[in-house]
C-alpha positions in Angstrom: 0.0 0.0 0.0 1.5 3.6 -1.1 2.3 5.6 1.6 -0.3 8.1 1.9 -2.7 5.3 1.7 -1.9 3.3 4.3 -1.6 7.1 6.5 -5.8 7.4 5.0 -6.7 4.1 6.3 -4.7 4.2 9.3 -6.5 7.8 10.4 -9.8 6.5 9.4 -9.2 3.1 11.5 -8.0 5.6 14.5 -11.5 7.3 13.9 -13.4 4.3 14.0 -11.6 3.1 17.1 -12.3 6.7 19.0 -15.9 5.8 18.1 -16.2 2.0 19.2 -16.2 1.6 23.1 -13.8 -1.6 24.0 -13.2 -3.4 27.0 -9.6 -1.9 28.0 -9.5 -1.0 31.4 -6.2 1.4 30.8 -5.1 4.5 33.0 -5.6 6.1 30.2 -6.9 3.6 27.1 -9.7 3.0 25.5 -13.1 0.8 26.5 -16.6 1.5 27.3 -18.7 2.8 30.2 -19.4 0.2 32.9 -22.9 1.4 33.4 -23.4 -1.2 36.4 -21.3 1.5 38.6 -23.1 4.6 38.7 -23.1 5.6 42.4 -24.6 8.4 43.8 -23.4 10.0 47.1 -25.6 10.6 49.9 -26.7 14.3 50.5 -27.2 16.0 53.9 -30.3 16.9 54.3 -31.1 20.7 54.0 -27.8 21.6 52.1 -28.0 24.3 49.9 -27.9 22.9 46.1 -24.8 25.3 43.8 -25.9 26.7 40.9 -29.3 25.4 41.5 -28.6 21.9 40.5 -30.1 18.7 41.3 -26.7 16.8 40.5 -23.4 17.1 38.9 -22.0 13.8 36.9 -18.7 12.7 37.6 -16.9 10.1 35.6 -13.4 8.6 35.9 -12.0 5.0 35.5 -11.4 2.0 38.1 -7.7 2.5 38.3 -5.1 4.1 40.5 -4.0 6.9 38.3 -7.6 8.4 39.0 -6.8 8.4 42.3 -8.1 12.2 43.3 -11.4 10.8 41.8 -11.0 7.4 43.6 -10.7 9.0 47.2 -12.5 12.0 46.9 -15.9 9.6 46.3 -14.5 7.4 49.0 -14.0 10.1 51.2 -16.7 12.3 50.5 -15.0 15.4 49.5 -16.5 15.9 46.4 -20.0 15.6 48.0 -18.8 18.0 51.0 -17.8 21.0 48.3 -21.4 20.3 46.5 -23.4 20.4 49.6 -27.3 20.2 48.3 -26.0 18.7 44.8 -25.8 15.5 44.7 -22.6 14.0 43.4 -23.4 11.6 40.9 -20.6 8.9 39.8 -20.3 6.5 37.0 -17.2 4.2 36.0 -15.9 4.0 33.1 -13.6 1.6 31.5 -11.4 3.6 29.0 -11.6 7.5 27.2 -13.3 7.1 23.9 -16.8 6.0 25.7 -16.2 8.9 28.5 -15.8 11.5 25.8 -19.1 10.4 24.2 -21.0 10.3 27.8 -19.5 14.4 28.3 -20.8 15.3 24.8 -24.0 14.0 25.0 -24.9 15.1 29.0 -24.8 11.8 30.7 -21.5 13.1 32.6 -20.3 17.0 33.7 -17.1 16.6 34.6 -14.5 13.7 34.5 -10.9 12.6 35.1 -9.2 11.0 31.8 -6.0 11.0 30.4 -4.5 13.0 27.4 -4.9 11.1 24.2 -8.6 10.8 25.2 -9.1 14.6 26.2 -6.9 15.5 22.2 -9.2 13.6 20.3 -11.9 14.7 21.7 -11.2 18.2 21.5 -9.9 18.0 17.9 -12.2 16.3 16.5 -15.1 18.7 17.6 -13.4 21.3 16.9 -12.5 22.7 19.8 -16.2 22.9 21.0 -16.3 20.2 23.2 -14.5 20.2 26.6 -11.5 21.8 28.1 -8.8 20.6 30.7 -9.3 22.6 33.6 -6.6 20.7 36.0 -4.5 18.2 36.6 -4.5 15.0 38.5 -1.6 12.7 38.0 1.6 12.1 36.8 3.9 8.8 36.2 2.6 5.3 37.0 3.4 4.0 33.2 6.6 1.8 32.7 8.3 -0.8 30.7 7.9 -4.6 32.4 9.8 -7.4 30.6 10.6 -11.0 31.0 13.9 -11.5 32.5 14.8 -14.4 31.0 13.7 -13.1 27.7 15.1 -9.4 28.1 18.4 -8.5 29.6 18.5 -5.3 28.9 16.9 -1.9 26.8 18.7 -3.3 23.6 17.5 -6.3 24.1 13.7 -5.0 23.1 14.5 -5.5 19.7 13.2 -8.1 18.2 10.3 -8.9 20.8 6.8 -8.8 21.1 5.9 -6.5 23.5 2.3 -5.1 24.6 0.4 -1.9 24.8 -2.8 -1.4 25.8 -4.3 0.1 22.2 -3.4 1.1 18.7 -2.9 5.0 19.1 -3.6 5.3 23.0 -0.9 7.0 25.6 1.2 4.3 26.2 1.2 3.0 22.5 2.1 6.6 21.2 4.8 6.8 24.3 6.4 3.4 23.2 6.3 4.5 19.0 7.9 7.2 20.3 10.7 5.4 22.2 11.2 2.9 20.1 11.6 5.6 17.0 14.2 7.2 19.5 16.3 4.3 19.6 16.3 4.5 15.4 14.4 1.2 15.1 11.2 1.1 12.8 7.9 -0.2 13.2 5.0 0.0 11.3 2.5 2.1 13.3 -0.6 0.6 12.1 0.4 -3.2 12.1 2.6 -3.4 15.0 5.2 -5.0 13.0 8.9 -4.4 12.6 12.5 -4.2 14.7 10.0 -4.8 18.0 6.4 -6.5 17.7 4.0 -4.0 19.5 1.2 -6.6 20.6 -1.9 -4.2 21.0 -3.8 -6.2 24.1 -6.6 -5.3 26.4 -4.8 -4.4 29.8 -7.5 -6.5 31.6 -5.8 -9.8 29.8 -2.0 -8.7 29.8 -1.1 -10.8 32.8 -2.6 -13.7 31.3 -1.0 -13.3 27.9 2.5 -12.6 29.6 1.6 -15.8 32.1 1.1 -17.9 28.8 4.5 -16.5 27.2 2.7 -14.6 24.0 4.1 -11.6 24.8 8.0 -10.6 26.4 6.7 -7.3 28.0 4.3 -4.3 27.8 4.8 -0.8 28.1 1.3 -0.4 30.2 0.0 2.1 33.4 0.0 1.2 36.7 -1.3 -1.5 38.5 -1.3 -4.0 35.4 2.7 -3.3 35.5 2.9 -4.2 39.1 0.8 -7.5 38.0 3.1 -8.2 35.8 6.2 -7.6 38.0 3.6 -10.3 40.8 3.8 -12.3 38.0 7.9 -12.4 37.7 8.1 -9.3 35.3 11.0 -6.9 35.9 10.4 -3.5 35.4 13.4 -2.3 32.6 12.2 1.4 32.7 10.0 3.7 34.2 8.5 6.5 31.1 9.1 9.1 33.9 12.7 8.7 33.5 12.2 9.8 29.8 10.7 13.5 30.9 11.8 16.2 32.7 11.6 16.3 36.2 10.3 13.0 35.8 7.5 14.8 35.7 4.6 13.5 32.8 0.2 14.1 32.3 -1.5 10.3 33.1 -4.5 12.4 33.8 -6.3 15.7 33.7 -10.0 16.6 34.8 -12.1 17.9 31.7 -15.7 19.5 32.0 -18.0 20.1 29.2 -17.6 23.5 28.0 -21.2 24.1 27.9 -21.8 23.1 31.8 -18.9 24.8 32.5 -20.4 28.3 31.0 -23.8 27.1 32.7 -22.5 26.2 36.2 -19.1 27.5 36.8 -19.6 27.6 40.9 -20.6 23.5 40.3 -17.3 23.7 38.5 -15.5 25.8 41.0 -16.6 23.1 43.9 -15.5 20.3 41.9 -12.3 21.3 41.3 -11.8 22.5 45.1 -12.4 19.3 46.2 -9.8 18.2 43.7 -7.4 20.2 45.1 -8.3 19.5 48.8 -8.4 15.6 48.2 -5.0 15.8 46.6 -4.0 17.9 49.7 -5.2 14.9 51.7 -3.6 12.2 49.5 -0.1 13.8 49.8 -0.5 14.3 53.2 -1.7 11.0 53.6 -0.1 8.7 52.1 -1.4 5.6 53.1 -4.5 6.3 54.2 -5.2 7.2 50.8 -3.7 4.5 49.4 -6.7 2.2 51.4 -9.0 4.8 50.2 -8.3 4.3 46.7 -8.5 0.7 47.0 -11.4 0.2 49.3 -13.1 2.5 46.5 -11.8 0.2 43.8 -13.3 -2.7 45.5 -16.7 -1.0 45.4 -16.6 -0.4 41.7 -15.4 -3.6 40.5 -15.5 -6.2 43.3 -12.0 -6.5 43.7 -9.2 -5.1 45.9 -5.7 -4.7 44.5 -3.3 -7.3 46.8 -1.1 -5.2 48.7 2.1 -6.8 46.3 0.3 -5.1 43.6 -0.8 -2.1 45.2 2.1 -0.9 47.3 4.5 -0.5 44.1 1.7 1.0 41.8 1.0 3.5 44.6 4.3 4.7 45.1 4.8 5.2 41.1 2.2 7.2 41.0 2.7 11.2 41.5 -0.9 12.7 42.8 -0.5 16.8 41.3 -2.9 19.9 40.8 -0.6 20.6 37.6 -2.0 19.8 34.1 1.8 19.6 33.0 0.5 21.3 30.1 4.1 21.3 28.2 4.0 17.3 28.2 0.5 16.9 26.9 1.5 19.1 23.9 4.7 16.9 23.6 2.9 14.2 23.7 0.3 14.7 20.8 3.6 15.6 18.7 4.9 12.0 19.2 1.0 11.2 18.1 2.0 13.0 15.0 5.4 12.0 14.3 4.1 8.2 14.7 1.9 9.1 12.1 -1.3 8.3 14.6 -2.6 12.3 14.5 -3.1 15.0 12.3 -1.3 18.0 13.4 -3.7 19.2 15.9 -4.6 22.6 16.6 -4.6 22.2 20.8 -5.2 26.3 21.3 -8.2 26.9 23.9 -8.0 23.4 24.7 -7.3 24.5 28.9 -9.3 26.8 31.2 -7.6 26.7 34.4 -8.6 30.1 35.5 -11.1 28.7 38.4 -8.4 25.9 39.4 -5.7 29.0 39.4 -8.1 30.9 41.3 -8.4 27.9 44.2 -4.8 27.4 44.1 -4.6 30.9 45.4 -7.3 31.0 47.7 -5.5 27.9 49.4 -1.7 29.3 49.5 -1.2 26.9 47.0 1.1 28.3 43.8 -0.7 28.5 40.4 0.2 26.7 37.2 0.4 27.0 33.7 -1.0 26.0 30.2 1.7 26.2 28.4 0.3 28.8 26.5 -2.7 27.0 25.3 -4.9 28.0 27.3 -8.6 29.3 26.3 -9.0 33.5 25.7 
């Protein structure tokens, strides 16, 4: 296939993947809504309601690098902020089916990570959401077979996993593996290194059965791996500056946030109070997250999987706008993204505004922030 055909099909493939809701459960992959887990929290009675609403809709996934969204509905926080509105919750599994539930109403406000929260915005546009803060950083790395894998070099020439054609981690390890001057075929996976595109859900079990050497995945299917007998040959936080890298923002509709910007303002000050409380405390938050895990999927992380995901994990107010923006240029350069125009894609006025009202320091967009 010519060149610029295969580029066509691949971009019209990516298209039909953003539109299909899978079964990935990534940090920040692809999959669909798990409807079974909308929760609603309780509301004291006689609270005031903000903005005059009945609810606001909160959606993140079932994984640790939504952890401010994890402990804040454990905890309450969100709930506390909203007073009278009732904090509504529903699980997802992945972005694509999160992006459609925030255009068409069925959710407000949600945490998701930045391949997601690009597409989404690109392809309306720019009419559909914004990034209005942070949430996490780190919690992705590079887990191999030992006996397979000696060392970085020794990538070449193996299969290894990612959680999706086109999602973070895939366009992170394109983008590594590109670095390192080998070549592989975006679309197919196939070249120096075999890039295995499997649900993160099923990872363990095709690394257990020896059909894959590694996976460049988030946090905890790497610590399942590493439970598994995986050792971890890099950390993608070593690959940024500061070690410092977006796993996941908080996005609101752009028409709720023009409609309700005090529902917005509460939301986001519970954001920054429950990553207060998470850096404070440590491991309280750490049974938090997992108790509230447990509750949405039935499961509790072990502690030999738990412990080593937590501590990967970096809980921040920063968007990290700079690494988002890097980050859809290694979508381009991979040939996974047109060159997409990401102006006006942040607000982060209110969360600035918070910041400041809690002796917090403010952050930046990078200069793509919304006029």
């Amino acid at each position: 296939m010519p060149a610029t055909s295969r580029s066509t099909a691949l971009r019209r493939g990516l298209a039909a993947l953003a539109a299909l809701p899978l079964l990935a459960p990534a940090a920040c992959g692809y999959g669909s809504a798990n409807d079974d887990e909308d929760t609603t929290s309780n509301v004291s009675a006689g609270a005031e309601k903000i903005d005059g609403l009945d609810s606001v809709k909160i959606g993140y996934f079932g994984n640790l690098t939504h952890a401010t969204a994890l402990v804040g509905n454990q905890k309450g926080f969100f709930q506390k902020e909203l007073g009278g509105t009732r904090a509504k919750y529903s699980v997802f599994n992945a972005g694509p089916s999160e992006i459609e539930a925030l255009n068409a109403g069925s959710i407000d406000i949600g945490w998701i990570g930045p391949s997601p929260a690009i597409n989404g915005y690109t392809k309306s546009d720019g009419k559909s959401l914004r990034i209005v803060s942070g949430s996490a950083s780190g919690g992705v790395k590079l887990v191999v077979d030992p006996k397979k894998i000696k060392s970085l070099d020794g990538v070449k020439g193996k299969k290894i996993a990612t959680p999706q054609l086109g999602n973070t981690q895939d366009v992170a390890f394109l983008n590594w593996i590109a670095e390192r001057g080998w070549k592989v075929d975006a679309e197919s996976g196939k070249g120096d290194v075999s890039v295995v595109r499997t649900d993160n859900k099923i990872t363990p079990d095709a690394y257990r059965s020896g059909s894959i050497d590694g996976a460049w995945v988030p946090e905890p299917t790497a610590s399942k791996l590493v439970a598994e007998g995986a050792k971890v040959l890099l950390d993608e936080a070593d690959l940024w500056p500061d070690k410092k890298f977006v796993i996941t923002n908080v996005i609101v509709s752009q028409k709720f946030l023009k409609e309700h910007p005090k529902a917005v303002e509460a939301v986001l000050r519970a954001s920054v109070r429950t990553n207060a409380w998470i850096n404070d405390n440590p491991d309280e938050a750490k049974a938090a997250a997992n108790e509230q895990l447990r509750k949405d999927s039935g499961k509790a992380l072990p502690d030999k999987v738990l412990d080593p995901a937590w501590e990967s994990i970096r809980i921040t107010d920063d968007p990290l706008a700079a690494t988002l923006d890097a980050e859809a240029e290694h979508a381009v350069q991979a040939g996974l993204l047109e060159k997409p125009d990401l102006k006006g894609i942040y607000d982060l006025t209110p969360l600035n505004k918070i910041l400041e009202d809690e002796g917090g320091a403010t952050v930046d967009d990078a200069g793509l922030g919304a006029k």
